[in-house]
Structures are given as C-alpha cells and as structure tokens.
N, C-alpha and C positions, 0 to 999 in steps of 0.2 A: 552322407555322413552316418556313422556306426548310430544306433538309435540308444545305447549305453552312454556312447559321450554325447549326443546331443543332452542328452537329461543333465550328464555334470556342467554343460555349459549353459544350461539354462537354470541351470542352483548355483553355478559362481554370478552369472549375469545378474539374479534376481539381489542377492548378497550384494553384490555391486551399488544395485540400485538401493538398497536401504543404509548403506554405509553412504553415497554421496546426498541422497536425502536427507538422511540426520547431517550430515553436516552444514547445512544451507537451510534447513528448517527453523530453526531460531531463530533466525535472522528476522520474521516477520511477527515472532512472538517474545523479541526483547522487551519493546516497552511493559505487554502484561508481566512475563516474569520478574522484570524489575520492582512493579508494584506489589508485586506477589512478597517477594522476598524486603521492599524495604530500602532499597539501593536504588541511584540515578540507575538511566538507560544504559550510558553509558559505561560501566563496570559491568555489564553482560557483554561487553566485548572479548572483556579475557574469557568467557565461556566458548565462546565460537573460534575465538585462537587457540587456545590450547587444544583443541579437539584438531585445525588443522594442522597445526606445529607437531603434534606426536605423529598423528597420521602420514605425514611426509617425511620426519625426520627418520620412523622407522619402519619406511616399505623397503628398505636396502636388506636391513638385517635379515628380512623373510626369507630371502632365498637359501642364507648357511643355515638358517634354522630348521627349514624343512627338510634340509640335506643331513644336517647332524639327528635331528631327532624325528624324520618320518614325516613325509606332506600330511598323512593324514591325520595323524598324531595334532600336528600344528593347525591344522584345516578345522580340525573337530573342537579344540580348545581356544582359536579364535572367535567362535560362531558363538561357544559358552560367555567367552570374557564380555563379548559384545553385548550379547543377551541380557547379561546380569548386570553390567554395566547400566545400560537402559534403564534398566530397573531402578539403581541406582541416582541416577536420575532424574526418574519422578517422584523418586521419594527425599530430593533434597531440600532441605531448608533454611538454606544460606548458601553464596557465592564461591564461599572455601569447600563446600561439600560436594556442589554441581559439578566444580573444576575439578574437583580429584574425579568424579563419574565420568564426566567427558573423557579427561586422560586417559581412563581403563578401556572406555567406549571405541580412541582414537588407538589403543595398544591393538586393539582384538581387531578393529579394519584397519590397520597397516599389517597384519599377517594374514587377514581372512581374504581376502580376494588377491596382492601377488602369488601367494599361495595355489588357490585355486584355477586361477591363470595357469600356473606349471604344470597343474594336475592335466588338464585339455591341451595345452600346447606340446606337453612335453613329449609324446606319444602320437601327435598325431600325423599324418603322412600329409604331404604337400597339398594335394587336390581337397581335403578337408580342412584344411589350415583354414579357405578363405571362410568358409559356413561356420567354424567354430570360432573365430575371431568376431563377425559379425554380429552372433548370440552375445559374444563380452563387450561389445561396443555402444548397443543401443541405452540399457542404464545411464551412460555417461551423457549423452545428449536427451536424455526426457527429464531425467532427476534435475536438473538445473528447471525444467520449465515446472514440474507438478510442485517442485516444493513449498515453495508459497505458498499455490492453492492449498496443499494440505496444511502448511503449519496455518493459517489464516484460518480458513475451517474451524479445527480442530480448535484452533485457542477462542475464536468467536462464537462457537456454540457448545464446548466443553472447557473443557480449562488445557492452559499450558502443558500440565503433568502428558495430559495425552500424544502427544509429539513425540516421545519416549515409551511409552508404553502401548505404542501399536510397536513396537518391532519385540514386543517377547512373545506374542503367538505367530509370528513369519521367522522369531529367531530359535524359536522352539521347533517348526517344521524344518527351516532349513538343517537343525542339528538333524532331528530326525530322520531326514533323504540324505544327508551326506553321512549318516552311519549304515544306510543300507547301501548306498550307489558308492560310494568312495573309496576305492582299490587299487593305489598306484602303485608301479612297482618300485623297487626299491632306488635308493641314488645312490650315488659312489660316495663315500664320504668327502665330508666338506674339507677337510683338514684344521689346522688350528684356527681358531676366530683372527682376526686381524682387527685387533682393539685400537690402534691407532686409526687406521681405518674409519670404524665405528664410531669413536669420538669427531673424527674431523666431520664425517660426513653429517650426523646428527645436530652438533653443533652450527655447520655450518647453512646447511636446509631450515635448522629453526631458524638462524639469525635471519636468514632471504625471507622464508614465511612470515616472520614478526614484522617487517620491514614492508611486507607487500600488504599487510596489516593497517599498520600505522597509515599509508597511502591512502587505501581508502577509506580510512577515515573520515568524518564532514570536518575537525580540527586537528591538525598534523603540527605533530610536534619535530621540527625539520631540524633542528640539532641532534635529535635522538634518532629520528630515521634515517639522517646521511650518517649516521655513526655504526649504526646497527648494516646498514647496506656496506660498509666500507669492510668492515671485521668480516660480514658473512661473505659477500665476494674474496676476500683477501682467503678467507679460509677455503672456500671452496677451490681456490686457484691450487692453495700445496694439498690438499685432497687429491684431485686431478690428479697433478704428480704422480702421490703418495699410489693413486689407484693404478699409475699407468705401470710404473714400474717395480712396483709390491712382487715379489715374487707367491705369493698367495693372499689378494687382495679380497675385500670385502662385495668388492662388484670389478669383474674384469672390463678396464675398458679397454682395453686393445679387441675386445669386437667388433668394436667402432672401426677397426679397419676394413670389416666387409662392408663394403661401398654402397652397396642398397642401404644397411641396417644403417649404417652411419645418415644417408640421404633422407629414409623414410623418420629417422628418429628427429632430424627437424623439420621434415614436414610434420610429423604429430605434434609438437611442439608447440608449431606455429596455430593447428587446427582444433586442438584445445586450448589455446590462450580466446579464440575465434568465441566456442561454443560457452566458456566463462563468459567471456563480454556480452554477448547478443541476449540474454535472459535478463543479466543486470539491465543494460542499455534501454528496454523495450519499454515494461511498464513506468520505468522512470517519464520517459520519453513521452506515454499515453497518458501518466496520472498529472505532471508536473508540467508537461507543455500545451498539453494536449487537456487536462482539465479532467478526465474519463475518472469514473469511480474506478476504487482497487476491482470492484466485483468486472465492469467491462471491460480491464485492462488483460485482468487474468482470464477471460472468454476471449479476446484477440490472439495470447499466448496461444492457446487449443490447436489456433490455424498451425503456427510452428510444429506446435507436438505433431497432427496429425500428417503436415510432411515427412517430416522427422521419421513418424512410423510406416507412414505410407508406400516410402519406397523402400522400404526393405525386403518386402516378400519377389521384389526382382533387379534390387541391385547384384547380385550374384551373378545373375544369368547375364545383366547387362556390363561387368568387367569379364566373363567368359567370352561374352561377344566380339567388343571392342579392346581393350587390353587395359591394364590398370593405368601408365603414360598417359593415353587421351582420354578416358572418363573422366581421371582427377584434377587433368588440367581444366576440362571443361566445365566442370562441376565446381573446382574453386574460381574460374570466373564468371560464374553465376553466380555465387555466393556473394562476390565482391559487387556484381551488379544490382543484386539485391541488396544489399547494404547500403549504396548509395540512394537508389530509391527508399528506403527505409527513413534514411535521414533526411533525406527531402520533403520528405509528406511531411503536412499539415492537418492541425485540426478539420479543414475544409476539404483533405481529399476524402473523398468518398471510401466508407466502412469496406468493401466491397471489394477495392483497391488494396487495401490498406492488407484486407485478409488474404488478398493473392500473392501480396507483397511476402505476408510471414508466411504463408505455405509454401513460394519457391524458395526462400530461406532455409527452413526445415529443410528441404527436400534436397539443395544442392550441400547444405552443413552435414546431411546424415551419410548423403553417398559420397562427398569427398573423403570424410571419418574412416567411413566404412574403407575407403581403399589405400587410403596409407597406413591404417593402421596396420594389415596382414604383411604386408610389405617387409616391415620392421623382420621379419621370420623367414621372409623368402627364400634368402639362402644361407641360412642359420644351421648347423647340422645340430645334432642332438648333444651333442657333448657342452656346447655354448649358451643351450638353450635356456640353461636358470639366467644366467648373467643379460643376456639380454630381455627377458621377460621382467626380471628387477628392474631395468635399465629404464623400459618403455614405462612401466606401472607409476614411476618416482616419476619421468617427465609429465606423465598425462595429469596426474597427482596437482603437482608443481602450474604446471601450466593452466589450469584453473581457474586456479586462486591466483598468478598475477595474470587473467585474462580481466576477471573483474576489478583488481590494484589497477591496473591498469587501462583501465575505462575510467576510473573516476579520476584518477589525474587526468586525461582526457578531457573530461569536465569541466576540471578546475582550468585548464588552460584555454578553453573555449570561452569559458567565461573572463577569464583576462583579456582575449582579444578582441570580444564582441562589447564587454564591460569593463574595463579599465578600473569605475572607481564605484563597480557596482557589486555586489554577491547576490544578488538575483539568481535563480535559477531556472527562473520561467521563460528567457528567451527560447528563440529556436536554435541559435547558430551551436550552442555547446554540445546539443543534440547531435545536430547534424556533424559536427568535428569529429564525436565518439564515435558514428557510426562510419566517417571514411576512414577514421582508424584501423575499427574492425575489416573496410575495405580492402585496405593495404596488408594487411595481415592475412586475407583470407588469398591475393594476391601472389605473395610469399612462397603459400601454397601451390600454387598453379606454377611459380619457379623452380620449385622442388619436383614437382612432377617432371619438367622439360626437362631437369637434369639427369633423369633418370634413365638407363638405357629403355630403347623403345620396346624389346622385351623382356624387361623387368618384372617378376612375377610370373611367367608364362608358368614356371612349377605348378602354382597354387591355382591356373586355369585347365589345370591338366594336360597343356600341350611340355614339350621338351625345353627343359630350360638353354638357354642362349652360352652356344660356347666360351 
C-alpha cells in the first residue's frame, strides 16, 4: 500500500475511533452527569440518542456533500464541527445545552469519517483495497470494547467533563494531518440534492434509531415504540422506492445489483449487529451474573480487545492465502462457537477459560469484519464508488446500535422464559439466550460467505478476477 494513503487511512481510522467512542462513552457516566446537572438518570438518555439519531440519520447526505462542495473542504470542517462540538460539551450545564453539543458532535461524525472513507477508497486499486479497508475497520471493533474503560476512568477519577474534552487535542491533530495529508482529486459534480430523498431517509433512520432506543431501554414504553417502528419502517419502505427509481437519487441503490456488494452488504450488516451485541452482552454477563466487579469485568474485556488486534498484522496475508469465501465462513463459525461457549460459562468456569473464550471471540469477530467488509468494493468501479461507500458506512452505523437494541430484548425474553413472574436479572439462562442470539447472527454470517462465489474478491488478493 502507497505509504501517503496508508497515513490517510490511519487518520480516517483514528477519527473513526473517537466518533464511535464518544458515542458509547456516556453511557457509563450517565448516572454522574445526571447528578452533575440535577436531572434523573434517565433523561441523559436523550443525550446518547440524539448524538446517535443525527449521526445515522445524516451519513447518507455526506457523499453529495463531499461531491458538491470538495471531500476535503467537508473532511476539514467535519473534524472542526466535532472538535468544537466537544468542547461544547464539557462546558454544558443543562440537558438542553449538552443535546444541542451532541447534535453538532453527531453532524461533524456523520460527515467526518463517510467522508474520509471516499477519500482512501476512492482511488484506490484493487490489491490495496483489502490493506486500506482493514486500517477503517479496526476502530469499529476496539471502540465498543475501550469505551467503558475510558468513560468509567475518566468520570471515577476526574469528572465527567473529561469524556469530551480529550477529543480536542486528537481533534486538533487530526485537523492538523488532514490539512497537510488530504489531496483528493476532484469529483464530478453531484447534481441537484434530492430533498425528498433526504427528508425520507433522515426521518426514516431517526424514527428506526429512536425505536432501537426505546428497546433497550430497562422500561419500554411499547405503544410508542410499535408506533415509532411502524412509521420508520413504513418510511423507510417509499424511501427504497423513492431511492431505487429517483432518476438522481440521494444514495444510488441500484448498486445493490452488483451481486457481491449486494451479498457482502448483508453480511456486514449481519457482523456488525454481532460486534454491537458482544461488548454490551459480556460485562453484563460478568457483573450481573457472574457477580465480578466493573474493574474485573473490564480486565476480561482486554482478552477480546487483544484478539481483536491480535490478528490483524496477518489477517491480509491469511485471506491472500486461502480466499475471502472460506476464511469468512470459518471464522464466523468460530465466532458462533465462541459465543455459545460464552454463554455457557459460569461463575465456576475457570478465569483462564473464560479469557480464552474472549480472545477467540476477538480474534474470529475481527477477521470475519475484516473480510466482508472489503468485499462490499470488490467489484465496485469508480464511478459507484461514493454510493456504495455511503451505503456501507449507514449499515455499519445502523447495525450497531440495533446490535445492542437488540441484545437487550434478548434479555428481556430470556427472562420471560426462565422467569415468567420474575424481573431478576441474575439468572444464567437470559445470558446464555443473548449470547446464542449473537450465535445465530454470527451464523448468518458464515451463510453470506457460502453464498458467495468461490472467487469472490480474488481482485483485492491480487490474483485475476473470476469471469
């Protein structure tokens, strides 16, 4: 890989990782902020919603934006909005202030990384596709696991503010390296905005986001969540449509006709809903069933992370090997086998087990990631290449946040069947139900691989693509 774009893929990756961090950071320092500011806990829910509701509703628009007015132009003044955002932030002092920061927060990472994504994809030749995808893919699988640890940290031995105010000196360098590294050439113009478009899709991603929201929540309010889910699917449905047949639509999906992109884009789908669930699932799992303090729950985590990172400096060489088909299937059913075992353990299995368990987790979650993601680009030509790099960025986005909505219903139904007329949370079985969910899901995965032709990807291995 050119040693110019590995830097930009390692300053959109990094970016990547402080956007999915702050979003999932909060989350373990609601209750202080709530005391902070004066308000129940739960009214810091709409702070972590709104941050993901903007952030999803507007990674579509990124790609006409960067085409009417310059990736870099957009690349440079996301990095800003973010930054300042932040700032913003920690300097709020009520629930109405924080919510309008996050929104600014969640405007600048819904253009700062689709974005940046185009700038590495867009140019790059097949045999480097798979090295530069793999740079934008590792944030998405650590930042679920460190966040905690950091926002817990930081709120336990400084204050809340600080959760926020470490990204203005990484969002100060990152502006700094993408005004010297970041040179894309220019794009063909966008044409007119497609404002219907833009309304369906916005509206329709928030009402899904607000909904996978309400989910997991610990009290769900199910008239307003079947209400919210019924409008945002309903919407999403003349979206589709609207996008299939738009004669200049806001995201082309008719690239969904190329049969890999269409195959790979649910296998990512399926393998980030996967890497959502399994961080929520774990320390629940270790504090609430299992009894472990947050501090050893979040030192069992590390096993994950360190799979996770561990096989990356030779997943490359090992899908050049063997071919991207059989790594992914083998690798999501390892994943799915880990998972079972996951849910099985007990307090009484041995630390030792438990940590072998989460390091082939990591390790089969990182390198199935790693090879459906590229996939998605296979045989993408450059002309398609914004539409489907918006396409992937909103699923993986999406996919997330109802991998963990979607673990806690899980929960809840685990506990219906193990406890009828109980709300305990301390049994094992609700555990063990989330985690063959995640099973089944990771599963999916390994379906999507067999569907694929057998040399699928051979582009991005540098042999000759399959007639």
């Amino acid at each position: 890989m050119d040693p110019a774009k590995r830097r930009i893929a390692l300053l959109v990756a990094a970016c990547l990782f402080m956007e999915i961090t702050d979003g999932s950071v909060v989350n373990t320092s609601a209750p202080r902020i709530a005391s902070t500011l004066g308000v129940p806990t739960s009214s810091i829910a709409l702070v972590i919603t709104a941050y993901i509701v903007t952030v999803s509703s507007l990674i579509p628009l990124s790609g006409w934006m960067s085409a009417r007015f310059g990736a870099r132009r957009i690349f440079l003044l996301a990095i800003g909005l973010f930054t300042l955002a932040s700032v913003g932030c920690s300097a709020s002092t009520s629930v109405p202030e924080l919510v309008a920061a996050r929104v600014l927060q969640g405007a600048g990472g819904a253009m700062m990384v689709p974005v940046g994504r185009l700038v590495v994809i867009g140019d790059s030749d097949r045999e480097s596709l798979l090295t530069a995808t793999a740079y934008m893919v590792w944030p998405a699988l650590v930042a679920p696991i460190v966040a905690p640890i950091i926002g817990g940290t930081l709120t336990t031995y400084l204050s809340w503010h600080w959760i926020f105010l470490v990204n203005v000196p990484l969002g100060a360098l990152a502006l700094l390296v993408a005004y010297r590294i970041i040179h894309p050439p220019a794009q063909a113009p966008p044409g007119r905005l497609d404002s219907l478009g833009v309304l369906l899709t916005c509206v329709s991603l928030a009402l899904l986001t607000v909904t996978a929201d309400q989910l997991a929540r610990r009290q769900i309010d199910w008239a307003l969540t079947l209400a919210l889910g019924l409008i945002g699917t309903g919407l999403l449905v003349l979206n589709a449509r609207h996008l299939w047949y738009s004669e200049r639509p806001l995201i082309n999906l008719r690239v969904l006709r190329i049969k890999t992109l269409r195959q790979a884009t649910w296998g990512t789908a399926m393998i980030f809903w996967v890497i959502g669930a399994g961080p929520y699932l774990a320390p629940l799992k270790f504090e609430l069933q299992f009894g472990w303090s947050p501090v050893k729950a979040g030192a069992m985590l590390l096993f994950m992370w360190a799979g996770n990172i561990g096989v990356k400096p030779i997943a490359n060489r090992i899908f050049r090997a063997y071919g991207f088909r059989t790594v992914i299937f083998i690798t999501a059913v390892g994943l799915a086998a880990s998972s079972v075992a996951l849910g099985l353990s007990t307090a009484h299995t041995s630390l030792a087990l438990i940590g072998l368990e989460m390091f082939v987790w990591g390790t089969t979650m990182s390198s199935a990631a790693s090879g459906i993601t590229p996939m998605s680009f296979a045989d993408v030509d450059e002309g398609q290449m914004r539409d489907a790099t918006v396409l992937q960025s909103t699923v993986t986005q999406l996919s997330v946040g109802f991998g963990v909505a979607g673990s806690a219903v899980a929960l809840r139904i685990g506990r219906a069947l193990s406890h009828p007329l109980s709300n305990s949370s301390h049994g094992s079985f609700p555990y063990t139900f989330g985690w063959i969910m995640v099973a089944l899901f990771s599963l999916m995965v390994a379906v999507c691989a067999l569907r694929l032709h057998p040399q699928a990807g051979d582009a991005l291995r540098g042999h000759r693509p399959a007639a």
